[in-house]
Backbone bond lengths (Angstrom), bond angles and torsions (degrees), N, CA, C in turn:
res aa  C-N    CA-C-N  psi(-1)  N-CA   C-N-CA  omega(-1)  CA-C   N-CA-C  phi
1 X - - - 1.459 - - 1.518 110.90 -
2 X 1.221 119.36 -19.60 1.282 128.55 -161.74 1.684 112.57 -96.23
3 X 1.219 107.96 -42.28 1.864 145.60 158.13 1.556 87.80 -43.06
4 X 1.405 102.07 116.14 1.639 139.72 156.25 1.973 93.50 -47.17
5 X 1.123 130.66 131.88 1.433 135.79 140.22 1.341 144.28 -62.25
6 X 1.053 157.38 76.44 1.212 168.34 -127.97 1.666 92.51 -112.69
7 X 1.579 127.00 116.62 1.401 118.35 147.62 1.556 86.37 102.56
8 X 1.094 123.24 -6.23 2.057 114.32 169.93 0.989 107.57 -27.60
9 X 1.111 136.18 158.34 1.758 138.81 124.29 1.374 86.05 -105.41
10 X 2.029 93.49 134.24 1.023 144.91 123.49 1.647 149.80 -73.71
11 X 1.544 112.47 98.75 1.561 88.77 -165.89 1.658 96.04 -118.13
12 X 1.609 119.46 153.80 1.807 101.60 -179.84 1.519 74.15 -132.29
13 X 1.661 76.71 148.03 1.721 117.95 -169.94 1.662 95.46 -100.83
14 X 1.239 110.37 153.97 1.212 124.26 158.77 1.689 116.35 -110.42
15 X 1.472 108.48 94.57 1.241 122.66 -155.01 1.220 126.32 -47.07
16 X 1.258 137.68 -12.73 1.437 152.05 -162.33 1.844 104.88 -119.80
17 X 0.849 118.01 -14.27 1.480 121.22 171.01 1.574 102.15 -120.03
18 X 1.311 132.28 -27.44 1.274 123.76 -172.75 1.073 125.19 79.57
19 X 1.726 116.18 11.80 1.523 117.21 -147.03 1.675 90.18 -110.90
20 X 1.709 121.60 137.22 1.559 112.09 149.82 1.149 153.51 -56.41
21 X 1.687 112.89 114.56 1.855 94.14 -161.05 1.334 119.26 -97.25
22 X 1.566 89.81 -24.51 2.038 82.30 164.99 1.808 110.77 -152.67
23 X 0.981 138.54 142.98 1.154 141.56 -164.16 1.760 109.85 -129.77
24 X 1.530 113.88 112.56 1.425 134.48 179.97 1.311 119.64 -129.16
25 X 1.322 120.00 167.85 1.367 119.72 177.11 1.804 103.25 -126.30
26 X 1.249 90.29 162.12 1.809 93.64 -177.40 1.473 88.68 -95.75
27 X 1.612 88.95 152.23 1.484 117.76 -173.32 1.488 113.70 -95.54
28 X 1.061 134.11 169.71 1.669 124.73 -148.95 1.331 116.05 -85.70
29 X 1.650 110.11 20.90 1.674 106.29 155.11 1.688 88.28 -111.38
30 X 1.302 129.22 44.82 1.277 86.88 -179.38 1.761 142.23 112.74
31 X 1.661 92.24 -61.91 1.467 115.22 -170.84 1.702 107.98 -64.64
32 X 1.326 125.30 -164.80 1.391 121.94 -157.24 1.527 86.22 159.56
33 X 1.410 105.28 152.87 1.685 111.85 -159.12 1.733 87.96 -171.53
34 X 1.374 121.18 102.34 1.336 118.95 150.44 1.766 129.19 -98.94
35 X 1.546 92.37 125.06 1.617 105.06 -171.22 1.626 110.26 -37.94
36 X 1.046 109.52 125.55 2.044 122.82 166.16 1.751 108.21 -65.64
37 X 0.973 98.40 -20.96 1.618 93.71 -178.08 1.655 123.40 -86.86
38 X 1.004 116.37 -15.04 1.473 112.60 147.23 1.581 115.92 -124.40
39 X 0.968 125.89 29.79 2.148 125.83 152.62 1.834 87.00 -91.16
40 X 1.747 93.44 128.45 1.133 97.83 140.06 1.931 152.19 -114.35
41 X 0.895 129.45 148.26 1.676 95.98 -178.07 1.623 126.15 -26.55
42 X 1.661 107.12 121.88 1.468 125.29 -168.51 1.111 131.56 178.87
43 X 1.265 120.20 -169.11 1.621 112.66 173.21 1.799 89.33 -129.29
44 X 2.063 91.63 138.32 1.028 105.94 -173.38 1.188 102.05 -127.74
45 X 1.835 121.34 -161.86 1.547 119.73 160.20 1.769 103.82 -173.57
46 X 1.213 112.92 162.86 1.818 119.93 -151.53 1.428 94.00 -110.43
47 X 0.826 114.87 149.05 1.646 131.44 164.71 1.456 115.16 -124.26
48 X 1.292 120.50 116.40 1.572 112.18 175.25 1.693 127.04 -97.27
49 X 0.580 158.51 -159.60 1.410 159.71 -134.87 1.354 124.12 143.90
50 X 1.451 120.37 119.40 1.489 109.11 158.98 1.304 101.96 -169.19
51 X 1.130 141.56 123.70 1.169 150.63 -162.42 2.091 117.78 -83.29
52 X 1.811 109.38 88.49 1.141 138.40 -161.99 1.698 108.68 127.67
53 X 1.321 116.25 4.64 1.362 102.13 177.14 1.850 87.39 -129.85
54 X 1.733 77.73 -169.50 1.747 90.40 -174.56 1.906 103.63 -150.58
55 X 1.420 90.07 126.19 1.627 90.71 -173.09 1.609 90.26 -122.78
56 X 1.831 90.69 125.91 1.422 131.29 60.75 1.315 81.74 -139.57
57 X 1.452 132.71 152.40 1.298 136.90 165.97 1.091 118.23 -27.21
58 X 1.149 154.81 172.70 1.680 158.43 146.34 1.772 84.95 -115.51
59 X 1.270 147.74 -57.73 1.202 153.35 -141.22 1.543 94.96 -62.77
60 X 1.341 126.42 -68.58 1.118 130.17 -171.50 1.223 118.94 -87.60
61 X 2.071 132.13 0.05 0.925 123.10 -157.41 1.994 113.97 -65.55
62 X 1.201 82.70 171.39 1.704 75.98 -170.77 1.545 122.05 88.36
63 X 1.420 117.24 -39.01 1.414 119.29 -163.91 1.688 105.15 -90.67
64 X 1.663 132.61 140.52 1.363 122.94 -175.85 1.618 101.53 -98.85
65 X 1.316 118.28 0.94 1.467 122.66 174.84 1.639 117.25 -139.03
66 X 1.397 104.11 151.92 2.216 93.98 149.63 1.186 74.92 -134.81
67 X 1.558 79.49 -165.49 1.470 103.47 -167.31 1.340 130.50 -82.96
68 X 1.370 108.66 21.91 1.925 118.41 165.14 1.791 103.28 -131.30
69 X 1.500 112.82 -24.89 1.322 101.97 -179.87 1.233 127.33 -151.86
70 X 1.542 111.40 148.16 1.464 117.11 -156.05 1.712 124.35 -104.76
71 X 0.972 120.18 138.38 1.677 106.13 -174.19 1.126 120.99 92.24
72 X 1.484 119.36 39.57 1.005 137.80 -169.09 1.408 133.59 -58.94
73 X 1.355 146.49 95.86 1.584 139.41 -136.99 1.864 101.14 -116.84
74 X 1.417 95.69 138.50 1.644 97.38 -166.60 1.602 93.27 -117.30
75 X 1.355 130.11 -24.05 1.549 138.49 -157.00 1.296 141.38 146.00
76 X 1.366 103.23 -32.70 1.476 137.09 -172.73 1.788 105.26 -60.16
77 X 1.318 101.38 131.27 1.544 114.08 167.56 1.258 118.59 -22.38
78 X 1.006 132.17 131.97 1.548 112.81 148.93 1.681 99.64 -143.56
79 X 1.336 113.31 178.04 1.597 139.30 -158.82 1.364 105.20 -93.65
80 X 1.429 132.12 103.75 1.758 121.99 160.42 1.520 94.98 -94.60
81 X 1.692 107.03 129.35 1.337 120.12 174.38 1.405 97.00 -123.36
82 X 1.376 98.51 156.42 2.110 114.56 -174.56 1.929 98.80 -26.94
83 X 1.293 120.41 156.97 1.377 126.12 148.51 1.903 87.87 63.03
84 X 0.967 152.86 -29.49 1.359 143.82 -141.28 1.845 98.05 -94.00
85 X 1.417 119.46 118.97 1.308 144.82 174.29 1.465 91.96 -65.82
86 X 1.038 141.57 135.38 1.513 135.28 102.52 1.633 133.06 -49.30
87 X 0.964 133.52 123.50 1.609 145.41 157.17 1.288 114.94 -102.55
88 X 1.579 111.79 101.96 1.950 95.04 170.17 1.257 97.16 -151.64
89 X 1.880 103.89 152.39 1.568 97.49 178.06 1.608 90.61 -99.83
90 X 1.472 116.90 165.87 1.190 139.97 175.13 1.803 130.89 -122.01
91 X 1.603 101.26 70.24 1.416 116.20 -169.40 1.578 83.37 -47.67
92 X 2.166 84.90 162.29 1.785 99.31 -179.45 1.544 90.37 -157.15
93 X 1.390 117.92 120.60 1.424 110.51 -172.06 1.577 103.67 -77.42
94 X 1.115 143.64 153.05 1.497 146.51 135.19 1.278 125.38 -46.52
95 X 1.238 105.82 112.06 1.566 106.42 -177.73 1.886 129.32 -50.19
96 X 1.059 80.14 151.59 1.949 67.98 -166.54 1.123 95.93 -106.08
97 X 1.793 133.24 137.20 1.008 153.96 129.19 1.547 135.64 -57.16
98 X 1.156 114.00 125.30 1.468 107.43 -159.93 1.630 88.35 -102.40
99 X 1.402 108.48 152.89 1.205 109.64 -152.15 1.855 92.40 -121.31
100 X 1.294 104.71 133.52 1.660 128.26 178.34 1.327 104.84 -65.90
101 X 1.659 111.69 127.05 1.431 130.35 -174.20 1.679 98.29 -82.11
């Protein structure tokens, strides 16, 4: 949970149609950057992806920080208004393997 993601998909929804408006992957710290030029003012929401993890955390749910990162995003709506940045990290638990006796 703590481990930067390399190779995510990221896709943000435009919450009221359900429809995808832009779809990226984080780059090998991690990071992820969706273009301003087609989001318009709205309410949207992120979906993560990566194949060995599991989004939205259960580990950290609830918490808006740990102890390397802040702004912590579980799914939940939120508001893009004109000029307005988003910053969020996007915990991803690791899938657990149950291990053969």
């Amino acid at each position: 949970t703590n481990k930067l993601i390399e190779g995510a998909k990221l896709e943000l929804y435009e919450s009221k149609k359900k429809t995808v408006v832009q779809t990226v992957l984080s780059d090998n710290k991690g990071r992820f950057l969706f273009r301003r030029g087609k989001i318009k003012k709205g309410n949207y929401y992120i979906i993560a992806s990566r194949r060995g993890y599991v989004f939205p955390s259960k580990k950290l749910k609830g918490k808006h920080s740990d102890s390397d990162h802040k702004n912590l995003y579980f799914g939940s709506v939120f508001r893009i208004s004109k000029g307005r940045i988003i910053r969020m990290q996007i915990p991803m638990d690791p899938v657990e393997t149950k291990k053969k006796r």
